[in-house]
N, C-alpha and C positions, 0 to 999 in steps of 0.2 A: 854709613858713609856712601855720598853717591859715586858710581863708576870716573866720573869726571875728576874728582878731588885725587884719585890714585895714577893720571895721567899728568906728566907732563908739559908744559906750554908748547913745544914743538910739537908733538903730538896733536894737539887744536887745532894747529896751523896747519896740518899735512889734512888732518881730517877735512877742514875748512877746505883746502884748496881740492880735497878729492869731488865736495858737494859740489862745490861751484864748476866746475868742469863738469858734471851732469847736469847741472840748471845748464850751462852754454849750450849742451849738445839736445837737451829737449827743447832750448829756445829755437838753434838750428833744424832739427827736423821738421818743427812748425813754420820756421819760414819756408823751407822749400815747398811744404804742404801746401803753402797759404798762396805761393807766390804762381801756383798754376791756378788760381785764380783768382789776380789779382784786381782783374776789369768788374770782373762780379761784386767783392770783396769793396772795392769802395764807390760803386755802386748804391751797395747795400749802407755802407758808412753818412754816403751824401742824401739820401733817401727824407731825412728830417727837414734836410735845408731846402731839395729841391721840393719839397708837397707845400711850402710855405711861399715858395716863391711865385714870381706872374707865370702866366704860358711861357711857355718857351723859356724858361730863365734856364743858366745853366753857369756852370764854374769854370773858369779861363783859367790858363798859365799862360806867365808872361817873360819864361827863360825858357833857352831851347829844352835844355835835361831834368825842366819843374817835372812835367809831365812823368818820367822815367824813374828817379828818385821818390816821390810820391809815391807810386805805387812799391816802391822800393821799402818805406817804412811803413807801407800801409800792411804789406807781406810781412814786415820786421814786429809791427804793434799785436797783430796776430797770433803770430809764432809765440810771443808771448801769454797771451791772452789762451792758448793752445797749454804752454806749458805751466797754466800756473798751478794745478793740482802737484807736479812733480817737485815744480820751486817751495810751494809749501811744506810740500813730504820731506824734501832735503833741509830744509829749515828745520821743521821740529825736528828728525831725526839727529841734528847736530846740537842742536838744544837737552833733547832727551836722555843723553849721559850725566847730565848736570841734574836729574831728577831722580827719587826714589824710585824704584821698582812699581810701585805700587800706581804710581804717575804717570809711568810709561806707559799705559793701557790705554791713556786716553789720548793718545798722538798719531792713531788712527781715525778715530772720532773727531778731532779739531782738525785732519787735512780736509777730510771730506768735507766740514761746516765751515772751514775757511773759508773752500773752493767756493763754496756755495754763497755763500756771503759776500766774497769779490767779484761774482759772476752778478749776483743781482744786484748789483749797486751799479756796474758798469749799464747793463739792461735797463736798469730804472732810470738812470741817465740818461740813456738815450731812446727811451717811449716816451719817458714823462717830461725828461726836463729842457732836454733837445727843441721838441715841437715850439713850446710854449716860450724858452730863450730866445731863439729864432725868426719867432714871429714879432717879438716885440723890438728886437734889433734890427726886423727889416721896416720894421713901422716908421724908422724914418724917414726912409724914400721919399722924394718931391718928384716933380714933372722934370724936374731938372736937376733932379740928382738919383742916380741908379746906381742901385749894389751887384758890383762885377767881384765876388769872392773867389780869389785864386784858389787852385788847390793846393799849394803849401802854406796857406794860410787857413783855412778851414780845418787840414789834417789836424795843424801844429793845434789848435784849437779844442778841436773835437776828442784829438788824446789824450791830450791834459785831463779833458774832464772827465773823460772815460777811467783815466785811472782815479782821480780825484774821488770818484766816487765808488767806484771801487774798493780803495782802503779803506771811506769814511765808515761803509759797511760792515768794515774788519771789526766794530768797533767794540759789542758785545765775545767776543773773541779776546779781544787782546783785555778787556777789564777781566771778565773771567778768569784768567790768567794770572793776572795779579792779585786778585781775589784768592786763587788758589794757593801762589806762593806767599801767602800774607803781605803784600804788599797794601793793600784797602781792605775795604772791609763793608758791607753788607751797608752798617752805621755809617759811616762813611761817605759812602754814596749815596744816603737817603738824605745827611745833611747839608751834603753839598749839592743837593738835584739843582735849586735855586741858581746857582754858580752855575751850574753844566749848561741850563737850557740860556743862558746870558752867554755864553761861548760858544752854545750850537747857532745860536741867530746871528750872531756875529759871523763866524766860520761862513754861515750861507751868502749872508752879504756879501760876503767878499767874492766868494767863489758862485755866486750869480749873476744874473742881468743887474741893472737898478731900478727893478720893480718890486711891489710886494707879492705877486701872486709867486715869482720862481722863486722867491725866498722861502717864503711858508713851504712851497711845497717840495724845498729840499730838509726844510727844518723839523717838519714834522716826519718824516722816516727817522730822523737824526735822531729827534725824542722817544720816539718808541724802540729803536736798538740801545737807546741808555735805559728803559725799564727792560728792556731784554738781557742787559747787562745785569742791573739787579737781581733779577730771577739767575738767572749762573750766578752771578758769586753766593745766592744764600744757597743753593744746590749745591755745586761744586768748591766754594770755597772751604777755606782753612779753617776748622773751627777752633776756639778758644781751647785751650787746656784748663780744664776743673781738678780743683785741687781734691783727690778722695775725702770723704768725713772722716778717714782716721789719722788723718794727717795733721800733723801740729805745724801750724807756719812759723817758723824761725825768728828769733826775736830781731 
């Protein structure tokens, strides 16, 4: 019996709300972190759009506190992005009472390879998918018509898909998971690749330009963390129970 099944529901809820009061306060430490340097900080964020654009191009606000604000969740998306080894850590560790002993070993192992997997999806988002989004979105420019991108429009933008790509990265992680709790299965996943990669191209579509080149090339990272997926779940997953040879099965 895992430690969870001998605790009471109140008890979930107190645990719950003690983790979530340390996600707030590692989200808060990274904003104040982030927030001394905030001008750098999106900067660095706008860096994609402004290499794509003419000479001189640059991002306007067109409210007095856009300017103030902006930098205000550009310090806030940080703080996060700062604390997401912690947020992971307090996740599985709320999760890991609900697990065998034996399971719990590996809740060290999945914060680190979450981190790491939420981190390069946000990264790969914006080396790879940023440039090439970007460039094909300002391709519609005419002589008489110019893209004046605000900055609470860009952020709003550019966050989304930061996180966007972020989870999608989760994605070998969270099947191995299921794999492990017996939820799929190894067969499974190899029967339904066909399906997977008809809802990874979809998924891109949506969440790209309307071109094929930032399609494909959100699609195919997508395909290769689903064969990464496979590889954990026949590793780490749950295997079958075999009945011993001297076992008589019950009529």
């Amino acid at each position: 019996m895992s430690d969870a099944e001998k605790l009471p529901f109140t008890s979930h809820l107190e645990e719950l709300r003690k983790r979530l009061i340390r996600c707030c306060i590692a989200v808060a430490i990274g904003f104040a972190v982030s927030y001394a340097f905030k001008e750098k900080l999106f900067e660095i964020l706008t860096r994609p759009l402004i290499d794509v654009m003419d000479p001189g191009g640059a991002l306007i606000f067109t409210g007095i506190s856009e300017a103030f604000f902006t930098f205000l969740k550009v310090s806030f998306l940080s703080g996060i992005l700062l604390a997401v080894p912690v947020i992971v850590y307090e996740f599985w560790m709320f999760v890991a009472p609900g697990l065998y002993r034996n399971e719990r070993k590996l809740v060290l192992p999945i914060v680190i390879i979450s981190s790491f997997f939420f981190l390069g999806g946000a990264l790969f988002g914006y080396f790879v998918m940023f440039p090439f989004g970007f460039k094909f979105l300002l391709g519609f420019a005419t002589d008489t018509i110019r893209p004046l991108p605000s900055m609470k429009e860009y952020l709003s933008f550019s966050s989304k898909m930061l996180l966007v790509f972020g989870f999608a990265f989760e994605m070998p992680i969270v099947i191995t998971f299921l794999a492990r709790i017996g939820l799929v299965s190894v067969d499974f996943l190899k029967a339904n690749r066909k399906y997977a990669i008809l809802i990874i191209f979809i998924v891109a579509a949506i969440l790209t330009p309307p071109d094929g080149v930032t399609q494909i090339l959100m699609a195919m990272p997508m395909m290769a963390l689903y064969e990464i997926s496979v590889i954990g779940a026949r590793i780490f997953g749950k295997k079958p129970v075999k009945n011993s040879p001297d076992e008589i099965p019950s009529a």
